[in-house]
matplotlib code that plots the C-alpha trace (Angstrom):
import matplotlib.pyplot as plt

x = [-42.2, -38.1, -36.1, -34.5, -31.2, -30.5, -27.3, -25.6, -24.3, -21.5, -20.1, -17.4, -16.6, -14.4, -12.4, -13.5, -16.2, -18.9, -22.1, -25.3, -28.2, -29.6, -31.7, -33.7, -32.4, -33.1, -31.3, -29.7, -28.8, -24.7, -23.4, -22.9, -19.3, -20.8, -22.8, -21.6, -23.7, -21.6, -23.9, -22.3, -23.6, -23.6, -19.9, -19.9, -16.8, -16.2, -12.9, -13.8, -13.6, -15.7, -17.3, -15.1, -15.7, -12.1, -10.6, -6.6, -4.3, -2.9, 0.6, 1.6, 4.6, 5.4, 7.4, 10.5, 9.6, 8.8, 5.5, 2.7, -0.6, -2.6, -5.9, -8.2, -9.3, -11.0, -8.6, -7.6, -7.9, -5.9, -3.4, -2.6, 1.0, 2.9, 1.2, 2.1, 0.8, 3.9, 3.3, 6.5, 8.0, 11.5, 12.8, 12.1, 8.3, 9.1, 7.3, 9.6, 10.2, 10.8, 10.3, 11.0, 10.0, 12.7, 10.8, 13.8, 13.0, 9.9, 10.8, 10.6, 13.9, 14.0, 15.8, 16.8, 20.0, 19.8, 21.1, 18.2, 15.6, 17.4, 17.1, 13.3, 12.7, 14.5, 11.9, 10.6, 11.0, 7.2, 5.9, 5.0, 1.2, -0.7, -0.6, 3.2, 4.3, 1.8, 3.1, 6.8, 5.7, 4.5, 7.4, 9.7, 7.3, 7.6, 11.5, 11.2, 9.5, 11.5, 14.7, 12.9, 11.7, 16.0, 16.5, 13.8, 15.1, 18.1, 17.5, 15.7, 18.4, 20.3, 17.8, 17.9, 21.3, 21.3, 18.5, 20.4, 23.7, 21.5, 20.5, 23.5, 24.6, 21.6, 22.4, 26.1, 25.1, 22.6, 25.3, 27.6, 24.8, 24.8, 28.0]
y = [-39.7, -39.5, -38.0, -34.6, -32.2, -28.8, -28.7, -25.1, -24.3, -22.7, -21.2, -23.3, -21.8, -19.2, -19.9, -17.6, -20.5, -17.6, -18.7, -19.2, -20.7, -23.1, -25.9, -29.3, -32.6, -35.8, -37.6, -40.4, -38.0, -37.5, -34.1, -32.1, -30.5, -27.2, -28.5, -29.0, -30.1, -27.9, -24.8, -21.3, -19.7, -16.0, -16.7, -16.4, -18.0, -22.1, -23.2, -26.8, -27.6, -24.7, -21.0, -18.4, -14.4, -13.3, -13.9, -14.2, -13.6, -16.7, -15.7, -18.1, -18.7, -20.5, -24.1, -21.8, -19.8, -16.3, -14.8, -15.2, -14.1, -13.7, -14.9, -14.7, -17.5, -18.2, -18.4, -21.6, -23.0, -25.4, -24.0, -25.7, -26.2, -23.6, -21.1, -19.6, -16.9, -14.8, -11.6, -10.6, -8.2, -7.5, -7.2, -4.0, -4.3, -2.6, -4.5, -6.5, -6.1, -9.7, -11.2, -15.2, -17.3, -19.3, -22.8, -24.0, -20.6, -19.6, -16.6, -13.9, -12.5, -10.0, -11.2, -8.2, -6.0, -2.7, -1.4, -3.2, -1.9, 2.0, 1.8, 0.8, 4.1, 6.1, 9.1, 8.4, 12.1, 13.6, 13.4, 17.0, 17.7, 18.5, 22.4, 22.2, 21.0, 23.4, 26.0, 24.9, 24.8, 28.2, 29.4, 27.7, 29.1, 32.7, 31.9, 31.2, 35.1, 36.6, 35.7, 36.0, 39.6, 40.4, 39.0, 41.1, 44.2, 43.9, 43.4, 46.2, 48.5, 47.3, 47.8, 51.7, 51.7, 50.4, 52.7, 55.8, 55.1, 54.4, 57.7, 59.4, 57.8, 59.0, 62.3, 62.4, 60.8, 63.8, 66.7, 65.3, 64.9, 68.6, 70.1]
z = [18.9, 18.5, 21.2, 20.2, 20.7, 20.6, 18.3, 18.1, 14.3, 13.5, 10.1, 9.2, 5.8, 8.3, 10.2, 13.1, 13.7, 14.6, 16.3, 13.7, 15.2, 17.6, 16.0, 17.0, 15.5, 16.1, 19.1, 16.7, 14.1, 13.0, 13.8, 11.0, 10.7, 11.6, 14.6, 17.9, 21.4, 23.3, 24.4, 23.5, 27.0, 25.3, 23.7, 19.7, 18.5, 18.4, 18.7, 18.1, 21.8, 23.5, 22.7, 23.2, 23.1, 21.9, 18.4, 17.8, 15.6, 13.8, 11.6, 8.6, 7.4, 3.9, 4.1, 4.1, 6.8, 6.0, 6.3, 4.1, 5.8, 9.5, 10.2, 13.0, 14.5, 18.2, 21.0, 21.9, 18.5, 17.1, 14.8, 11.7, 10.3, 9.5, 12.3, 15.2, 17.6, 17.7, 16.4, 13.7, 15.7, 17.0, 20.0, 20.6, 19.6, 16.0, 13.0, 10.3, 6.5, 5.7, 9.0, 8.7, 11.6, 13.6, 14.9, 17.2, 19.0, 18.8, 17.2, 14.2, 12.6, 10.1, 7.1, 5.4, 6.1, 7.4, 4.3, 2.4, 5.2, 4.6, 1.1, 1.4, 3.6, 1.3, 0.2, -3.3, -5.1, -5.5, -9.2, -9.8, -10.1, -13.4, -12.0, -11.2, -14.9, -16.4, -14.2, -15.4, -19.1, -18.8, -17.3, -20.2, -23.0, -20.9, -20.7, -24.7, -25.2, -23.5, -25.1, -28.7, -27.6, -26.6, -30.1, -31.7, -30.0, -31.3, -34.7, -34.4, -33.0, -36.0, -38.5, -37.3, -37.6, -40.8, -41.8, -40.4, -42.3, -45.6, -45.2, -44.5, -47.4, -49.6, -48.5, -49.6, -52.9, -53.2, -52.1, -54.5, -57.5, -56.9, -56.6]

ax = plt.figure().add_subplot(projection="3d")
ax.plot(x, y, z, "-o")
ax.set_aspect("equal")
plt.show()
């Protein structure tokens, strides 16, 4: 009969490391990447030296600095390159726009000028809503009938006059086929 371990698995596929399962393997058998001897005692995260409880947030930066993405990842991991634990803010707590990390000291500085940052938070003017531009057509097609109407009423003042004086002149015509 072969002498057995308890090996504790962890998902290695993420990188929080989060507890799986407890299995039996034989004494002489290789750990698998995802296996560890090390007993979680109720913790859930491995951070490749011990189980944790708490997750952290890992911030990476491309090779030129800046910010690309955060992860989580068990406290006390190792970090790989291009990671920090200093959250991108400023000094005054405030989050960044283009925050770019500093290395020589241990720090995040926002790359862009306050006039790029102001014109960034400038208000973007609200597209009307599909009840606001029929609203406005309506008003424009109401705007439209009302000026034909004026133009219609005065043609047809005109048209009276026109009449009147047609038969005034009818009149006259008649007096003098008369006389």
């Amino acid at each position: 009969m072969s002498d057995t371990i308890v090996v504790y698995e962890f998902d290695a596929k993420d990188r929080t490391n989060h507890y799986l399962d407890a299995v039996q393997v034989s004494a002489d058998s290789k750990l698998q990447d995802n296996q560890t001897t090390v007993a979680p005692n109720g913790s859930q995260f491995f951070n490749g030296k011990e189980w944790v409880d708490e997750l952290v947030s890992a911030y990476h930066y491309d090779d030129n600095g800046y910010f690309d993405y955060f992860s989580s990842v068990p406290e006390g991991s190792e970090l790989e390159p291009n990671e920090t634990l200093v959250v991108p803010h400023d000094a005054n707590g405030a989050g960044m726009y283009k925050p770019k990390f500093d290395a020589t000291q241990n720090k995040w500085v926002e790359t862009l000028t306050k006039e790029e940052i102001d014109a960034l938070n400038k208000p973007v003017p609200a597209k009307p809503t599909a009840e606001q531009q029929t609203i406005s057509l309506l008003g424009q097609r109401v705007a439209q009938a009302t000026a034909d109407n004026a133009q219609l009423k005065q043609d047809n003042t005109q048209l009276k006059q026109m009449v009147s004086m047609l038969g005034q002149t009818v009149a006259q015509l008649k007096a003098q086929s008369t006389n």
